[in-house]
N, CA, C and O atoms as a GROMACS GRO file, in nm:
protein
  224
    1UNK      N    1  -3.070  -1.362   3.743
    1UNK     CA    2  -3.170  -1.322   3.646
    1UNK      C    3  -3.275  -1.430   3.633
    1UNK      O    4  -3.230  -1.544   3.642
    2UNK      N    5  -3.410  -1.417   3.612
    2UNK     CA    6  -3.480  -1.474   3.558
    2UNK      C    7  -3.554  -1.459   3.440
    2UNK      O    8  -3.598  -1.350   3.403
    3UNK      N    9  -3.575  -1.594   3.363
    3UNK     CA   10  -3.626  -1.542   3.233
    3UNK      C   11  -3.777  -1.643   3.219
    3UNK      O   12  -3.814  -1.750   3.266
    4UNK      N   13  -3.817  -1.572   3.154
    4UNK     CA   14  -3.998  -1.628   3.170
    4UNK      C   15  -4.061  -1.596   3.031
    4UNK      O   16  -4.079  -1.492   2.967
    5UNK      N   17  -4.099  -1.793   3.000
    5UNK     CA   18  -4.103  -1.778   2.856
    5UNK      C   19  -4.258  -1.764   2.827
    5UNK      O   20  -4.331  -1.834   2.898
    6UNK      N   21  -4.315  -1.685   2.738
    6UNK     CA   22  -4.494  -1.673   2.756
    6UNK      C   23  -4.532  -1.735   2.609
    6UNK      O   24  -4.459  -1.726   2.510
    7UNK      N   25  -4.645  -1.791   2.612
    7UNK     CA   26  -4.709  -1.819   2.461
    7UNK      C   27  -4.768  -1.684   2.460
    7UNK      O   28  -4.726  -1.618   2.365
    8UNK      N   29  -4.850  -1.624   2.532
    8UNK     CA   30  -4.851  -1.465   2.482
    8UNK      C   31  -4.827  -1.362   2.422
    8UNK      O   32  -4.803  -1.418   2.315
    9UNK      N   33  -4.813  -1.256   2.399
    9UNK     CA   34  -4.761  -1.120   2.347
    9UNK      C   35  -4.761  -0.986   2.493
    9UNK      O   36  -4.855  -0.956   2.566
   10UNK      N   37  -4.647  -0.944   2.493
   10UNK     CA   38  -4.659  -0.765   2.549
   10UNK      C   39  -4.588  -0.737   2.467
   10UNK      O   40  -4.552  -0.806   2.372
   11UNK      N   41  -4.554  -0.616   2.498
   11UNK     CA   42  -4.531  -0.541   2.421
   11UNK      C   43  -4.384  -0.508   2.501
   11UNK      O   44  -4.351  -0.522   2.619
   12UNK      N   45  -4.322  -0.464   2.398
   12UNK     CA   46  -4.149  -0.467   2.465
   12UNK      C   47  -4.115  -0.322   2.510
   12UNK      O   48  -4.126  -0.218   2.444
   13UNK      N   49  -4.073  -0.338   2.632
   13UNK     CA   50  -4.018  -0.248   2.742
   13UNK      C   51  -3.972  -0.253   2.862
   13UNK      O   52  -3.915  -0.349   2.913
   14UNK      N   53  -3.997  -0.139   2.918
   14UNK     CA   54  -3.986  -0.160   3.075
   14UNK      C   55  -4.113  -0.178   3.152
   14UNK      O   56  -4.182  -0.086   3.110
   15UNK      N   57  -4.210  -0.268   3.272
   15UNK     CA   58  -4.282  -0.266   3.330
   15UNK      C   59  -4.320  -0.261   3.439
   15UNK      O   60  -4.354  -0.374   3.473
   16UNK      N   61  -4.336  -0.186   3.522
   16UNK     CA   62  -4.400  -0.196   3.641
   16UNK      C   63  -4.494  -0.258   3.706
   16UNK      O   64  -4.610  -0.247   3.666
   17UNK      N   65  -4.470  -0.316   3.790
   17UNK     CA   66  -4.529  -0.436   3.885
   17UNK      C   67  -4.538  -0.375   4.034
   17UNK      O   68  -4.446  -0.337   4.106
   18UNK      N   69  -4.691  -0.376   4.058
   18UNK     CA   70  -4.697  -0.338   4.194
   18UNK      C   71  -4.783  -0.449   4.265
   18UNK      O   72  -4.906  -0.458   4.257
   19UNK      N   73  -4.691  -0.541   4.342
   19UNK     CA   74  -4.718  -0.668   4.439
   19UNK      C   75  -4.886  -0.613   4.472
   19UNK      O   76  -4.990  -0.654   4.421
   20UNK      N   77  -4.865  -0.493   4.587
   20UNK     CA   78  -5.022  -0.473   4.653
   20UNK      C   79  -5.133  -0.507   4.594
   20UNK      O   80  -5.220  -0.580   4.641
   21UNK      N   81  -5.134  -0.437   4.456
   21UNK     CA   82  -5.272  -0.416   4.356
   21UNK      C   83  -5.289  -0.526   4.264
   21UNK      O   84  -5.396  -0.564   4.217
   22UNK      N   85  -5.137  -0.589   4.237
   22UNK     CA   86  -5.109  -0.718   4.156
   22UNK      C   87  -5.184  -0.637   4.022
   22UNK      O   88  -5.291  -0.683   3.983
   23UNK      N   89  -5.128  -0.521   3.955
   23UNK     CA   90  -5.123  -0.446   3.872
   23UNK      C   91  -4.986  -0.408   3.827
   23UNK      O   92  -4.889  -0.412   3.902
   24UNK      N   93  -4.980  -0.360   3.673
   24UNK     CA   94  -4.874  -0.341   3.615
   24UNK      C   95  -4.899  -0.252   3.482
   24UNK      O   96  -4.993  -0.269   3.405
   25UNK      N   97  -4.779  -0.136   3.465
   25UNK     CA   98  -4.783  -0.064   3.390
   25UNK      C   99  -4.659  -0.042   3.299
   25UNK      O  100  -4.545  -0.087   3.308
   26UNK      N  101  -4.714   0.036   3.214
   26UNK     CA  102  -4.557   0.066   3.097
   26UNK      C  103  -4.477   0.160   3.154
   26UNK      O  104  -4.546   0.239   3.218
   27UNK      N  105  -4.336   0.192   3.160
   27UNK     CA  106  -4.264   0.275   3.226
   27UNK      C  107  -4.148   0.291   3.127
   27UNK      O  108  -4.103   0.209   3.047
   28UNK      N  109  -4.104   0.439   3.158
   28UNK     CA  110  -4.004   0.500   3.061
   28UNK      C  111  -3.919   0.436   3.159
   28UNK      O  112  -3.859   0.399   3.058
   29UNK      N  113  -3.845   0.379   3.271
   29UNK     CA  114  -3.721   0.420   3.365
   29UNK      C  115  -3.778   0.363   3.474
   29UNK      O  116  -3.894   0.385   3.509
   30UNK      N  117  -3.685   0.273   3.542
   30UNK     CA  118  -3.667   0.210   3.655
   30UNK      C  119  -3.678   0.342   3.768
   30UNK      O  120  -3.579   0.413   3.750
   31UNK      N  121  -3.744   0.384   3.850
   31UNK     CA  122  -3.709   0.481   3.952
   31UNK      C  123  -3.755   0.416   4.068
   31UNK      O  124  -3.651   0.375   4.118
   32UNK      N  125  -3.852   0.381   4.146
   32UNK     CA  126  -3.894   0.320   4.257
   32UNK      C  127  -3.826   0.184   4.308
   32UNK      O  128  -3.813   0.097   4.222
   33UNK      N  129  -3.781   0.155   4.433
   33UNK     CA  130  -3.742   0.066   4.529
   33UNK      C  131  -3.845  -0.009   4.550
   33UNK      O  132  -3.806  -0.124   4.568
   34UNK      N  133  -3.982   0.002   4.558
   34UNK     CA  134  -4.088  -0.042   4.657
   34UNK      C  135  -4.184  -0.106   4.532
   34UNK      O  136  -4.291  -0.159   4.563
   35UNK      N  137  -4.142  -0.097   4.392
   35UNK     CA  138  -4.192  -0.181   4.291
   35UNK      C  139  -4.101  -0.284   4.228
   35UNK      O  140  -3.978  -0.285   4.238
   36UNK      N  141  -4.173  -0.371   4.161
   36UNK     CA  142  -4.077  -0.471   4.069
   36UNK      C  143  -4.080  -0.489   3.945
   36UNK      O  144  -4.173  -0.561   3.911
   37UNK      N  145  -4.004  -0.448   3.851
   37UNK     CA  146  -3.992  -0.399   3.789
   37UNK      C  147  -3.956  -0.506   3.652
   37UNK      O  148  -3.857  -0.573   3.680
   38UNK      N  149  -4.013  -0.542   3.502
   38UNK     CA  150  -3.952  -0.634   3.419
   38UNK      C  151  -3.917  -0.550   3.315
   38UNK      O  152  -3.940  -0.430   3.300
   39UNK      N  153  -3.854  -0.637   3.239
   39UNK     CA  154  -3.784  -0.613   3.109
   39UNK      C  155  -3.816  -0.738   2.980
   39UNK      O  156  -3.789  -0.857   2.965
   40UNK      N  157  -3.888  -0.633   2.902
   40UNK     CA  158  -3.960  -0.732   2.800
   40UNK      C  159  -3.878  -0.740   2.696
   40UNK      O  160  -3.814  -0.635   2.688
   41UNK      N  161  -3.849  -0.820   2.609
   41UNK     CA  162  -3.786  -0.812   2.497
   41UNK      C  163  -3.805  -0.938   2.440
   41UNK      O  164  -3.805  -1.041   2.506
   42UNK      N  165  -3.821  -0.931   2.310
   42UNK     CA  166  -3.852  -1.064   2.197
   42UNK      C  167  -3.734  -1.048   2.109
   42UNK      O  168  -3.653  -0.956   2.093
   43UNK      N  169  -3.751  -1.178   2.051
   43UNK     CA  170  -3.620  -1.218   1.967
   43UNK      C  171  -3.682  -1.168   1.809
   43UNK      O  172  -3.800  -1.164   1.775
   44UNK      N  173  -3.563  -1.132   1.730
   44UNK     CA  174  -3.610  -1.093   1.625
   44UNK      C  175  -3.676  -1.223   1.490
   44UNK      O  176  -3.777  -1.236   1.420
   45UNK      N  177  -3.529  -1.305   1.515
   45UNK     CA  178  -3.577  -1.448   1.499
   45UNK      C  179  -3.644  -1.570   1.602
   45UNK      O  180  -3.651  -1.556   1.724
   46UNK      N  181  -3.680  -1.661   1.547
   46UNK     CA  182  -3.688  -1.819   1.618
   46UNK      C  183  -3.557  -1.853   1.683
   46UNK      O  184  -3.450  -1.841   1.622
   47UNK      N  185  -3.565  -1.897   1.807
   47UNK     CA  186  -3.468  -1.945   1.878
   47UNK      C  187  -3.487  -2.101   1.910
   47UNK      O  188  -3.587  -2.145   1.853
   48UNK      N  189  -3.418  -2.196   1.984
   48UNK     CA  190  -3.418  -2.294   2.081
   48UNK      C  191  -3.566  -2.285   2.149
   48UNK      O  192  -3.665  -2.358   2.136
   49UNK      N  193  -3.546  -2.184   2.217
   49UNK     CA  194  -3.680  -2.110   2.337
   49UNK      C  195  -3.806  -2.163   2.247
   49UNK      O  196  -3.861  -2.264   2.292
   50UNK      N  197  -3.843  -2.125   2.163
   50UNK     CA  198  -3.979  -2.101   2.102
   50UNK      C  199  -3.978  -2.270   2.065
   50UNK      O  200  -4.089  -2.317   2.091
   51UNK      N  201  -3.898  -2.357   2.020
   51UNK     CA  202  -3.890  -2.473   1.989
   51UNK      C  203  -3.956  -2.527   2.146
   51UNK      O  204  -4.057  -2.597   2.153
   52UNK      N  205  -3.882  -2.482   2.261
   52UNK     CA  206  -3.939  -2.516   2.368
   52UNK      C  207  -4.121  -2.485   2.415
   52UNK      O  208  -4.202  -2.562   2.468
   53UNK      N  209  -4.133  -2.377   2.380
   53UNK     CA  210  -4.278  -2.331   2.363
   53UNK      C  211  -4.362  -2.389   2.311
   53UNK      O  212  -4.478  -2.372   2.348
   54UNK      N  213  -4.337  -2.459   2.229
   54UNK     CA  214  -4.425  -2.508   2.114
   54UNK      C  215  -4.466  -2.658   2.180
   54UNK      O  216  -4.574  -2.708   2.147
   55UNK      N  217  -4.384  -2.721   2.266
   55UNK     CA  218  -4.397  -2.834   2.339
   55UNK      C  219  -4.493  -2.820   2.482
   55UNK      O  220  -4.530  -2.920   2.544
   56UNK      N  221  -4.529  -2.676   2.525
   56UNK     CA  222  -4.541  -2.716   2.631
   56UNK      C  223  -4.697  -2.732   2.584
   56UNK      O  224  -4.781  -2.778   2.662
   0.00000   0.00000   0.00000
């Protein structure tokens, strides 16, 4: 697994990533082989992580 910490915001779901176009969309469901695919999710509280964030 990899996890990838952002000072940013998305929005939490599933996303589609298409390498070619280096474009990405919201998706109900993993279905395609030939895309790559993330999983967004935020913490409800402050963690460790965000302590880390705040440093970089």
């Amino acid at each position: 697994y990899l996890m990838v910490y952002t000072k940013g915001t998305l929005e939490n779901g599933i996303l589609e990533f298409d390498v070619n176009t280096k474009s990405y969309k919201k998706v109900e469901s993993i279905e395609r082989s030939d895309k790559t695919y993330f999983v967004i999710m935020s913490p409800k509280r402050n963690t460790i992580a965000d302590a880390a964030i705040e440093k970089l």
